[in-house]
Every structure is written in structure tokens, then in C-alpha cells.
N, C-alpha and C positions, 0 to 999 in steps of 0.2 A: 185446552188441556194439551199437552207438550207428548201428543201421540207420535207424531213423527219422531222422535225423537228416540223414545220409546220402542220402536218400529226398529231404525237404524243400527240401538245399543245391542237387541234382537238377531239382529242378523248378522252383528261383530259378532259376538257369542258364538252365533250358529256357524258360521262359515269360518271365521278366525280363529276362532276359541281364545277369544281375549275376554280374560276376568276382569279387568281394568275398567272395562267400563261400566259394568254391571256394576262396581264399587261407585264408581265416580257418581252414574245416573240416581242409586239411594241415598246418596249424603245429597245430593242436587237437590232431588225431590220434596227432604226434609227442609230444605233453605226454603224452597218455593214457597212451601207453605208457610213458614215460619214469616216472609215477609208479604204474606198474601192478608189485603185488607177485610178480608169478611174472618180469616179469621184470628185476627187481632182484636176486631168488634165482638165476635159470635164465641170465642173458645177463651180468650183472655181477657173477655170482659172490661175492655180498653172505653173508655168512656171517645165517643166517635164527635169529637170535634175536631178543627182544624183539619188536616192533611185527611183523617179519617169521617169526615161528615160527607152525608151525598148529599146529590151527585159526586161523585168521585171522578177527577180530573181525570182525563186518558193521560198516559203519557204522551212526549211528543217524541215522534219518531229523528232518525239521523237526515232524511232528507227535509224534514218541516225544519228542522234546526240549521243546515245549510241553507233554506231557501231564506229567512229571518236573516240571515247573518248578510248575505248576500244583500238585500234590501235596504238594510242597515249599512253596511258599507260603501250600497248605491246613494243613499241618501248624504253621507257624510262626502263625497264624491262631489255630489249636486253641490253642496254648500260650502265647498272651496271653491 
């Protein structure tokens, strides 16, 4: 759950006195959900195949994706 965050928007408020993100953090929180997979299955009764079937892929983070990419371009490297 995106506490820190939470936490953060929290203490602009308190100490800032900035609205802006109090605004921003409830239209966020409405996205999350809206592309959150349990409830696509569970609230809109999304028939849970393909992308929606579990186990559910983790994402792949930005350093698994450079370390891939790296690999791959070691390889293509090797074979010239």
C-alpha cells in the first residue's frame, strides 16, 4: 500500500500548506485502484484469463530490464 506516500502528501499539507497534493494523491489513489488486478477480477467481474489469470506476473523492475538488455547486447557483441 503506497503509505509512504501518504505519509509525505501528509506533511506537505502540514508544514507547506499545499492543497495540490492532497488533490493529486485522490485522483492517484482512484487510478491505483482502477488498474489494480484483484479488483478487475473481484468488483468488475472481469472473467480472469490471460494478463488477469494467477499466478500473476510480478512486474519487472528498471534494473531487471537494464540487466536483460545488457545481456542481450553482450550477446549480440559475442556474435559479431
Amino acid at each position: 500500500m503506497p503509505v509512504r506516500s501518504i505519509i509525505v502528501v501528509v506533511l506537505m499539507h502540514g508544514f507547506l500548506k499545499s492543497t495540490k497534493s492532497l488533490l493529486l494523491q485522490s485522483i492517484l489513489l482512484f487510478r491505483r485502484l482502477w488498474q489494480a488486478q484483484l479488483f478487475k477480477v473481484y468488483i468488475l467481474r472481469r472473467e480472469p484469463s490471460g494478463a488477469l489469470e494467477r499466478p500473476w506476473a510480478k512486474p519487472t523492475s528498471v534494473v531487471q530490464q537494464l540487466m536483460e538488455l545488457a545481456q542481450s547486447l553482450g550477446d549480440a557483441v559475442a556474435v559479431a
